[in-house]
N, C-alpha and C positions, 0 to 999 in steps of 0.2 A: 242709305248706308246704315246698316246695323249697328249702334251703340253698343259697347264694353266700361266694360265701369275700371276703366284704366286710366292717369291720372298721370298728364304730361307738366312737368314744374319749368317754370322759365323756359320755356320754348322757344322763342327767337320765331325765326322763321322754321325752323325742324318741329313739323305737329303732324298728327294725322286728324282728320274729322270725324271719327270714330270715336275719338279719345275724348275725354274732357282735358282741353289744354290752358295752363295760367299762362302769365308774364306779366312783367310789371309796363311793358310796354305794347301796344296793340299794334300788329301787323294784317291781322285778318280778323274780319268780324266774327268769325266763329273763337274767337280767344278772349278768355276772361281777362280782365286787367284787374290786378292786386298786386299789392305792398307785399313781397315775401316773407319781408325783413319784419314784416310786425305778426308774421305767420302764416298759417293755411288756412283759409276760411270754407272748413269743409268739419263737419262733423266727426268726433272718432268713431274708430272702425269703418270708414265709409267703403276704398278703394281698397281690390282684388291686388292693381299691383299699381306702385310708384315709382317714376321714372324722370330722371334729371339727368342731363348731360351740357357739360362744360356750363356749369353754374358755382359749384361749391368754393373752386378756387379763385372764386370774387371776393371768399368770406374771410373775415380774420376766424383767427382758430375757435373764438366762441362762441361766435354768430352761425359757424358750422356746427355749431355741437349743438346747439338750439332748434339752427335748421333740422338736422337728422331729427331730435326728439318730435318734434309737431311730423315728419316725413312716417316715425313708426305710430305715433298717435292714428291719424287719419287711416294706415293700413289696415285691413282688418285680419286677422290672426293665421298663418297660413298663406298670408299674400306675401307677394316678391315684392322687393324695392330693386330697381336696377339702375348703377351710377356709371353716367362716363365721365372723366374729368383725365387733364394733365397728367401721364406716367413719369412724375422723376425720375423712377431707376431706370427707365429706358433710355431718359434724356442723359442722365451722369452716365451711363453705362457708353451712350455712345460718344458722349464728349471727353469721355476717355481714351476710346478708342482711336480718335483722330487726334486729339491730343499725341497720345503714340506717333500717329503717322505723321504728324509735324515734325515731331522731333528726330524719327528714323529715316521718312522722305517724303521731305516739305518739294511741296509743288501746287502749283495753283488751285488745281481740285483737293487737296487734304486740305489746304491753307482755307478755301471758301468756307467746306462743311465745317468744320471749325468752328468760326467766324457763324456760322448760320445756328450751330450748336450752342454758343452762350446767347445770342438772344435768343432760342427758348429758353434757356436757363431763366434770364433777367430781364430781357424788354420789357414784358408786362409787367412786371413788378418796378420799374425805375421810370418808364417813359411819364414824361411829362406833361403828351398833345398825341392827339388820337393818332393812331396807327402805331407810333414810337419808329424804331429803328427799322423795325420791321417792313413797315410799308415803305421805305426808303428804299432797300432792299427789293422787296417787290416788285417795284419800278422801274428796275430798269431795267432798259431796251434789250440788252443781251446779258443774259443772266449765267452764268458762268454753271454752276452745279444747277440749275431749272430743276433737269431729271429727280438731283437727290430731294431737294426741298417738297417739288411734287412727292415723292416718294414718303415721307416724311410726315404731309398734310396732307394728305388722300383730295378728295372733291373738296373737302375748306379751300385746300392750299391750288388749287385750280382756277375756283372762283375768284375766291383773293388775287390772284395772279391776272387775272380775266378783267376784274374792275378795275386794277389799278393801272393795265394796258389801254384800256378804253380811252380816248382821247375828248368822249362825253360821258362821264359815268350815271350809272343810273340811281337816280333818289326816289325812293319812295315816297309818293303821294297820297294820303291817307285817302279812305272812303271819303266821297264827297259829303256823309249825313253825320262827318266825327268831327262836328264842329268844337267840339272842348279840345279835343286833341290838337286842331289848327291855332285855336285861341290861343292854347298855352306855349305850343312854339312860336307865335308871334310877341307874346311876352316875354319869354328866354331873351330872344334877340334885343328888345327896344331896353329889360333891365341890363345886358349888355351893352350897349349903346350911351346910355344914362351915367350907368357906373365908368365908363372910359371918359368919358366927355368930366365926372365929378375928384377922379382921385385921380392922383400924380403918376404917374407911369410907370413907376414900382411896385407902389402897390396895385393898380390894374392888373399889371404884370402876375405876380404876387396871386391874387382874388382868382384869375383863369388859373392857372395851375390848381389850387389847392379844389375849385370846381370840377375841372375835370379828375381826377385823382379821387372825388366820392362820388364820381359818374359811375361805374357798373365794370368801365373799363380792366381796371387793375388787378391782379392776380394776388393774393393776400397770404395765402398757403396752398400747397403743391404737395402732393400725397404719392405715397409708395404704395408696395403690396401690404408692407405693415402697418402703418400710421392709417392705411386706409381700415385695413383689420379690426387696429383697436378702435376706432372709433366705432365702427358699428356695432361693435358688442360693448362697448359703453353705453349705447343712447339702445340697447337693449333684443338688438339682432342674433341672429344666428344662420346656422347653415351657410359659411360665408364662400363663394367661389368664385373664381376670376375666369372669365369668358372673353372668345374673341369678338367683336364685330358683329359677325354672322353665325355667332352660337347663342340661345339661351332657353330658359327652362318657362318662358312667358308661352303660352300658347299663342301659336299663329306669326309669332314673331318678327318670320324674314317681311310678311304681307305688310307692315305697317312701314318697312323703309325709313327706321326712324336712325339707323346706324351706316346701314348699307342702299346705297343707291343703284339703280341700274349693274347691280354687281360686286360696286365699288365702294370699299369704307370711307365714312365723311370722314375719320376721324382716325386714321390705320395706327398712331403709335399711342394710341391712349389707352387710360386704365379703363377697363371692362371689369363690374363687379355687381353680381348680385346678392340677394341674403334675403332669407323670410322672416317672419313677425312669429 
């Protein structure tokens, strides 16, 4: 597979192997493991183009403005950055709309999407324990608006829907040769265990919440057309444009599948935004 000097940030599971991909957590052995948060560990000017999707809105507003300066650093002059993250004007745009239809004609589908509408407003930002409200939602058996929610989360909200039906969900199993990565989740768990067993049950209580909550999980800031605008000509972009999915100005684009799947956007109500160095 031919290498491109294109530059996947927090990847997850969405990477191609073509790409050079980070994250701070390793899913495939073809993925670098780095701290974001203390920067890019890549040269300036290295990469043609950079590319992050559903990362930024982990970050408080400064740790974002940081991230983007090391994201225009490493591009080199001429190269794209392309950002997918959280559209709030689509999310207020349509929790208005149903709002409307609650009040002109409430009935169990306007009343759901509603209801489905402020947690994305606020789940990820308020929940306390992985998944939040969300995955509650998720789960059950007969899901009342499915159709709109799918609609809403493209293949995310499929899979999510998909695991959380499973009756055995599936965990991932690191490579058998990632022994640091198995040691370290064995000690997560026994300093869990330790810590339960040594403080009072409030504060236990207490110590997992405020744990989870600087996990990765939590949503910190939530970006428009504009707030997304100005930041990028802050930390020193331009050319800025908003794209769907299945449009962009990267060469070769639909081939990498890093947006659209089998046809299908992982991600249909999000912000698309690119901009060059």
């Amino acid at each position: 597979m031919e290498k491109v000097n294109y530059l996947n940030l927090a990847c997850g599971g969405k990477f191609h192997k073509s790409w050079v991909n980070v994250d701070m957590t390793i899913k495939d052995p073809s993925v670098i493991k780095s701290d974001l948060l203390k920067g890019i560990d890549f040269p300036d000017n290295t990469f043609t183009v950079v590319y992050h999707s559903q990362f930024i809105e982990h970050l408080a507003r400064g740790k974002g403005f940081s991230f983007m300066l090391e994201c225009h650093r490493v591009l080199k002059p001429g190269g794209i950055i392309r950002i997918v993250t959280p559209d709030l004007e689509n999310i207020v745009r349509n929790y208005l709309f149903y709002l409307e239809k609650c009040i002109s004609e409430p009935n169990e589908i306007n009343v759901a999407n509603y209801d489905w509408l402020l947690l994305e407003m606020y789940d990820q930002t308020t929940r306390n324990s992985n998944g939040g409200e969300m995955s509650k939602v998720l789960n059950k058996e007969n899901l009342l608006n499915e159709e709109f929610i799918i609609d809403r989360t493209g293949i995310a909200g499929k899979m999510i829907r998909h695991c959380f039906s499973e009756t055995s969900p599936q965990v991932y199993i690191p490579p058998k040769n990632n022994f640091k990565e198995i040691f370290a989740s064995v000690g997560r768990k026994l300093r869990q265990i330790y810590l339960r067993t040594v403080l009072p049950k409030k504060e236990s209580e207490l110590l997992e919440i405020g744990t989870f909550r600087v996990s990765g999980e939590i949503h910190y800031c939530l970006y428009d057309r504009y707030s997304m605008t100005r930041l990028l000509q802050e930390t020193g972009f331009k050319n800025i444009s908003f794209k769907t999915p299945y449009e962009s100005d990267i060469p070769n684009w639909s081939s990498y599948e890093l947006d659209v799947k089998g046809g299908d956007a992982i991600d249909p109500t999000s912000l698309f935004v690119e901009a060059s160095k």
